[in-house]
C-alpha positions as CSV (number, residue, x, y, z in Angstrom):
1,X,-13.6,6.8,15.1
2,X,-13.3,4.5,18.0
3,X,-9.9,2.8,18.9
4,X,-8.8,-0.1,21.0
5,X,-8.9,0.4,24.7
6,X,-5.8,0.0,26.7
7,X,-2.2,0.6,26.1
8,X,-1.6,-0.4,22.4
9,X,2.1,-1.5,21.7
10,X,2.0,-0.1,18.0
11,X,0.5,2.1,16.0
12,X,0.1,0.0,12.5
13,X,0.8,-3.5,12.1
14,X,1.4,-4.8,8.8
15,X,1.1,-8.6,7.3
16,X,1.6,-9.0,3.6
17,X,4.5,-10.0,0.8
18,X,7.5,-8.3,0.8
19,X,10.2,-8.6,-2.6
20,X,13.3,-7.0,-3.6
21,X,12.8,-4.2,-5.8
22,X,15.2,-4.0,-9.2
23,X,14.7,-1.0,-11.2
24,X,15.8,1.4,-14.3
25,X,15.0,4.1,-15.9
26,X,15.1,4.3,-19.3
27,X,14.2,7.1,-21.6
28,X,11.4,5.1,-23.2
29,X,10.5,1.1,-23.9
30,X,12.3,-0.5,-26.2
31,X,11.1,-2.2,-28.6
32,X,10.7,-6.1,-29.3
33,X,14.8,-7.8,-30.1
34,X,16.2,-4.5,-28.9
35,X,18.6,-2.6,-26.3
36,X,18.6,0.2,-24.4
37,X,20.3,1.5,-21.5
38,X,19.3,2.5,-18.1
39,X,20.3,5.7,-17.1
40,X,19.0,5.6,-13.4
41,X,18.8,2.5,-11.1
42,X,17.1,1.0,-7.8
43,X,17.4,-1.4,-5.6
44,X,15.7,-2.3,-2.0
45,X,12.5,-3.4,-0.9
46,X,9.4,-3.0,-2.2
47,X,5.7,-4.3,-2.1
48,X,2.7,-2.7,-0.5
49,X,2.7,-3.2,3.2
50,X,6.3,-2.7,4.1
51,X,6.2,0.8,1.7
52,X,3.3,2.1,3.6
53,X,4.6,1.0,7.0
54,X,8.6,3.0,6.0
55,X,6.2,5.7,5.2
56,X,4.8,5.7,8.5
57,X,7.5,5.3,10.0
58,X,9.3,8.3,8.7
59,X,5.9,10.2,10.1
60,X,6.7,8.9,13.5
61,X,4.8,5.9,13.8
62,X,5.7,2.8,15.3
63,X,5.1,0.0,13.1
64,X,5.6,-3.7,13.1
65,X,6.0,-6.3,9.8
66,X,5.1,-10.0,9.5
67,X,6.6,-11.3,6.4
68,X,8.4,-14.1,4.6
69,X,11.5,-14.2,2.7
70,X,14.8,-16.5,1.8
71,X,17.4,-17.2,3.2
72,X,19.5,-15.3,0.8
73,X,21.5,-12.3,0.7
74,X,18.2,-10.3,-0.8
75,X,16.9,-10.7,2.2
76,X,19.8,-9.9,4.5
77,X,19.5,-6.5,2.8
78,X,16.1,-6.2,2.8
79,X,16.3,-6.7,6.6
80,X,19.0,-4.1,7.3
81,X,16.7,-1.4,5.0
82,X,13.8,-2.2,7.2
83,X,16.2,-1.4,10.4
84,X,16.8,2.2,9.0
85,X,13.0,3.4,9.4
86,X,12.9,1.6,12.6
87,X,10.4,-1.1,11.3
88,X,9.9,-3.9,14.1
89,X,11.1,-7.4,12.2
90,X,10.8,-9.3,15.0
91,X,8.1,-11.4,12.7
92,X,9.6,-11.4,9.3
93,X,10.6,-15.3,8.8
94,X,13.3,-16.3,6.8
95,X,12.5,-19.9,4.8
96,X,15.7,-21.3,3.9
97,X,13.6,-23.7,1.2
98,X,12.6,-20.6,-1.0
99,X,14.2,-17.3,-2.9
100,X,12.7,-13.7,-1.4
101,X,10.3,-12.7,-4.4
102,X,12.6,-10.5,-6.9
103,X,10.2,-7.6,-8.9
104,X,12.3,-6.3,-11.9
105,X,10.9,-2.9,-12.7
106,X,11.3,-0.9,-16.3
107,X,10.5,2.7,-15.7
108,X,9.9,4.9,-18.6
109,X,11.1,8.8,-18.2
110,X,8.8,10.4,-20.5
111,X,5.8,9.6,-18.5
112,X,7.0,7.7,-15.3
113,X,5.3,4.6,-16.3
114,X,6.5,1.3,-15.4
115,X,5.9,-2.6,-16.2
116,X,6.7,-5.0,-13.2
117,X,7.7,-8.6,-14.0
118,X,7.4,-10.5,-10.4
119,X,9.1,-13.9,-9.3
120,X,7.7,-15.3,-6.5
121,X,8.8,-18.3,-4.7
122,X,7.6,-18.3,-1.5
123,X,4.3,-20.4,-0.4
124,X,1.5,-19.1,1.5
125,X,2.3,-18.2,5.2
126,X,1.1,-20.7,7.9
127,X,-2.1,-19.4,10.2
128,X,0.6,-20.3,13.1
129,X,3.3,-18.0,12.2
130,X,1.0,-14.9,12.5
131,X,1.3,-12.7,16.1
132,X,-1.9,-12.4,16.7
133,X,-0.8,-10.7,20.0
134,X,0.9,-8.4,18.4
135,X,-2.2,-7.4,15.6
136,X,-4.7,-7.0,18.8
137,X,-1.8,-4.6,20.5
138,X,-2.1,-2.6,17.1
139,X,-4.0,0.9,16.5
140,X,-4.4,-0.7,12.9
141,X,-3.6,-3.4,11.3
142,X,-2.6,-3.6,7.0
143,X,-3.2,-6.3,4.9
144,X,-2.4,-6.8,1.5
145,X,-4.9,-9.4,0.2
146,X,-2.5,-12.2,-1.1
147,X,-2.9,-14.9,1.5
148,X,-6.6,-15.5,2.1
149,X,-6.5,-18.0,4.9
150,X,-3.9,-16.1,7.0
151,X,-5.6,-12.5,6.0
152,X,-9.1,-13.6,6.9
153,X,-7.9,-15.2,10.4
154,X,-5.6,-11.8,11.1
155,X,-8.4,-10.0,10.1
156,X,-10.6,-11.5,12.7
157,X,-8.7,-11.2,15.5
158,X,-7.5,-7.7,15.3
159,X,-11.2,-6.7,15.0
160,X,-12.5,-8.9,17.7
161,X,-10.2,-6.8,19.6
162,X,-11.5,-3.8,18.6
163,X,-8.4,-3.4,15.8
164,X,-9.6,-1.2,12.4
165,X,-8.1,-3.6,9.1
166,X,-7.4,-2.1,6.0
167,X,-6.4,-3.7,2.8
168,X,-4.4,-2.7,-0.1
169,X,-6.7,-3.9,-3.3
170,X,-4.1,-3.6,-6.1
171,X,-5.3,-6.5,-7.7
172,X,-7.9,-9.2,-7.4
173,X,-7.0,-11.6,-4.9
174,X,-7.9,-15.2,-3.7
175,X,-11.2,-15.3,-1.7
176,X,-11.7,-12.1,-2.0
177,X,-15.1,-12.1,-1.5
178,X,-14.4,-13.4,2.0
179,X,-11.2,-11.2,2.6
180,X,-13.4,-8.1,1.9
181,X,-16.1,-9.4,4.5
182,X,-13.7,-9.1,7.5
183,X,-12.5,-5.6,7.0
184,X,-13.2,-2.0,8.1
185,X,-11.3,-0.1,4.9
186,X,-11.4,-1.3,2.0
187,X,-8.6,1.1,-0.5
188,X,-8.6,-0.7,-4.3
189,X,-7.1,0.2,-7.1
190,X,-8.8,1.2,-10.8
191,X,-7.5,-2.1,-12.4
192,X,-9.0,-4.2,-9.3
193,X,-12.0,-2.3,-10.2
194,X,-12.0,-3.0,-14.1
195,X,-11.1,-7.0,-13.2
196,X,-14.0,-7.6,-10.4
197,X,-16.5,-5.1,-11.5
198,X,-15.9,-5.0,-15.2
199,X,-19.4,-3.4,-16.2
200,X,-19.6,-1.0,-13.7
201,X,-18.7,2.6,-13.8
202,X,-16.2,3.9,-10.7
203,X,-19.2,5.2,-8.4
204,X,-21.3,1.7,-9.2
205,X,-18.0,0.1,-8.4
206,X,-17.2,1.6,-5.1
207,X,-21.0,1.3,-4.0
208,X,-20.8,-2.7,-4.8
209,X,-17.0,-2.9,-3.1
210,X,-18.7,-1.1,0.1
211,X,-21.8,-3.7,0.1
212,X,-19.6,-6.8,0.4
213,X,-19.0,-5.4,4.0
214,X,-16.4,-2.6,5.0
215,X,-17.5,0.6,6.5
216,X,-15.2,2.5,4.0
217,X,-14.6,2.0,-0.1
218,X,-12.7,3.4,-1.7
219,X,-11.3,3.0,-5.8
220,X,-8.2,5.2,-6.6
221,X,-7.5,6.5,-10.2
222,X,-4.0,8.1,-10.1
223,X,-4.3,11.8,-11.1
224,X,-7.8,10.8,-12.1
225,X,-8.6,11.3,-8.0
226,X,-10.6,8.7,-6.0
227,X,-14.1,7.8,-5.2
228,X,-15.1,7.4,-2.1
229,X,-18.3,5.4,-0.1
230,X,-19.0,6.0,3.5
231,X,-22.3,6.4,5.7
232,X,-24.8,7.0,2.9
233,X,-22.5,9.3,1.1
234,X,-20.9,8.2,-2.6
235,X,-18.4,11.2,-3.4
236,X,-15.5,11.8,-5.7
237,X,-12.4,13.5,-4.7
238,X,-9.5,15.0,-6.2
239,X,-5.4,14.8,-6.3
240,X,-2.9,16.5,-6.3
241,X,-1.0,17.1,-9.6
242,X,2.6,15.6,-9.3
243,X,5.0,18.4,-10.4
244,X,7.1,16.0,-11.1
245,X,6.5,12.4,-12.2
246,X,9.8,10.2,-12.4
247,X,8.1,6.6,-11.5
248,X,5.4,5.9,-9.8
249,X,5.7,2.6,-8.6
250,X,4.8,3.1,-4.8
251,X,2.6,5.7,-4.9
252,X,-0.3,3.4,-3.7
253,X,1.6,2.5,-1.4
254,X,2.1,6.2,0.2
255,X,-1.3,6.8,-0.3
256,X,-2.6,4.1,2.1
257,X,0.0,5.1,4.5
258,X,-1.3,8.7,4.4
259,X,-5.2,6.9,4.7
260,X,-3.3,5.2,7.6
261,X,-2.0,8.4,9.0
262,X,-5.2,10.1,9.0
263,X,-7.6,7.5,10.7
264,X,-4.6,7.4,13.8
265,X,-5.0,11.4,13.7
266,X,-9.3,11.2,14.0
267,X,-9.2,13.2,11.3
268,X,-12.8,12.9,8.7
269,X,-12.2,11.3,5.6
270,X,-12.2,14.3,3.1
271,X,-9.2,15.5,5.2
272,X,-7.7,11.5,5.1
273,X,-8.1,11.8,1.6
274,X,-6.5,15.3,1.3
275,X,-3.3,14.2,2.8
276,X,-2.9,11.1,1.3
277,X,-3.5,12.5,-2.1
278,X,-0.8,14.9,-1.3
279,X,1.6,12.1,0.1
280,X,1.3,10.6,-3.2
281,X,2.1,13.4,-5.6
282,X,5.1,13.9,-3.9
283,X,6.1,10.7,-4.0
284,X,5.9,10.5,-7.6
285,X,9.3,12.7,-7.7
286,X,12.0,10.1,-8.1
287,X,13.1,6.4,-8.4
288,X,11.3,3.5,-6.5
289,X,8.9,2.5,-4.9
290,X,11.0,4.8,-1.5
291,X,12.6,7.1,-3.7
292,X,11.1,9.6,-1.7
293,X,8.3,9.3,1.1
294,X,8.0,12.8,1.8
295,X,7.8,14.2,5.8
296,X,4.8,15.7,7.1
297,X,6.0,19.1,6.2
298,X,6.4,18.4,2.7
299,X,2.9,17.3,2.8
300,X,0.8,19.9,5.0
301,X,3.1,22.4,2.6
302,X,1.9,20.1,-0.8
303,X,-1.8,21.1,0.7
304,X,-1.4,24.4,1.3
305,X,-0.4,25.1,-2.2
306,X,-3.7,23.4,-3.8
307,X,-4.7,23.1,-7.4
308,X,-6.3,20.0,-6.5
309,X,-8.3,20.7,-10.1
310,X,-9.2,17.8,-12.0
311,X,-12.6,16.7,-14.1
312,X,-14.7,13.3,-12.1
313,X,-14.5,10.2,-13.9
């Protein structure tokens, strides 16, 4: 895989949303007019991009964030959480008009499950509050999907320079059709897959999501393993088994890190796959979506061990 000539400034810039995470654990839901009690709590930031860049970062890249929040004291401690893994914020903006988006997060200990409710209240970022300079200085560049026009225009420029893009598909997003024809990876989700390709079977699926224009597809299904498209190959893989599952909010997140991780290492994708899969059962193993983003001994060890051994969709 060919990188960006030159001297390159960081390893993996990322541009997408970033909220403050508030969770609990609870032995199961509750039910409708009921009350329960937590008996494990969260707090801190959250969302796809910054996750997989504190991921990263903890594997020794060097990462830079462009992101919007409040003015508020969310986002004061959001800031000094991104300080501890070293995470340039040079080009997170603070909008003084607006709250930092708040996810509240219900976590279910039985089967690590969780519902989200989000509040966001922060518009679209501007075109000209994006580094662009700092995107075509970048080994890779992450996006997360939600603002089209910014996306599309990052997206541009950072290949233009000879920048790989990959984009976090957790959900359908605006313009996606255009979003998708301006990357190189292209990492979705199996409920972006039921909601933009609702007849299709996973293979089907990852075959169309390849034909709007990346050079890799890919569809993840949790424990259920992930199909891949590349070259003229259409192949399913497997996970890891998570020994433990306590929540698993973030665990897409730590899976496109270890994609991330992979690409910056030339690996081939079975053995990007491999490790990311094995980032992601670890991650699994307690509360948030950074409860633990496991080292790359943890991982290599998680590989050694195998039983990758799960049925294809």
């Amino acid at each position: 895989m060919e990188e960006p000539a030159g001297n390159m400034r960081w390893d993996v810039s990322g541009f997408g949303r970033i909220c403050y995470d508030r969770a609990f654990l609870v032995e199961s839901y509750p039910d409708p007019n009921t009350k329960t009690t937590s008996i494990d709590r969260y707090r801190g930031f959250g969302s796809p991009v910054p996750v997989a860049l504190a991921q990263l970062s903890v594997w020794g890249r060097s990462t830079l964030l462009c992101a919007a929040m409040g003015d508020d004291d969310e986002s004061r401690y959001i800031r000094s959480e991104l300080l501890t893994y070293d995470i340039d914020t040079r080009y997170t903006y603070s909008d003084s008009t607006a709250q930092t988006p708040t996810a509240f997060l219900v976590v279910e200990k039985s089967s690590g499950k969780r519902t989200v409710v989000l509040d966001r209240s922060l518009a679209p970022m501007s075109v000209k509050d994006l580094p662009f300079q700092e995107f075509e200085q970048s080994r890779m560049l992450l996006l997360d999907g939600w603002d089209a026009e910014a996306n599309i225009h990052s997206a541009k420029r950072a290949r233009e320079a000879g920048v790989k893009v990959m984009m976090d598909l957790g959900n359908v997003r605006p313009a996606m059709q255009d979003q998708l024809s301006h990357i190189d990876w292209a990492v979705a989700s199996l409920n972006f897959a039921k909601e933009y390709y609702p007849e299709a079977d996973l293979f089907e699926a990852t075959r169309r999501l390849r034909d709007t224009g990346p050079e890799v597809a890919m569809i993840t299904n949790g424990s259920g393993g992930v199909v891949v498209s590349w070259g003229d190959r259409v192949e399913w893989m497997p996970s890891y088994p998570a020994e433990t599952v306590i929540d698993t909010t973030g665990a897409g997140d730590v899976f496109h890190a270890g994609l991330v991780h992979g690409i910056l290492e030339r690996w081939d994708i079975p053995r990007c796959v491999q490790w990311a899969a094995s980032a992601a059962s670890l991650s699994v193993q307690a509360m948030g979506a950074r409860g633990r983003l496991p080292s790359t001994e943890e991982v290599e060890a998680r590989i050694a061990r195998g039983d990758r051994v799960f049925p294809t969709p």
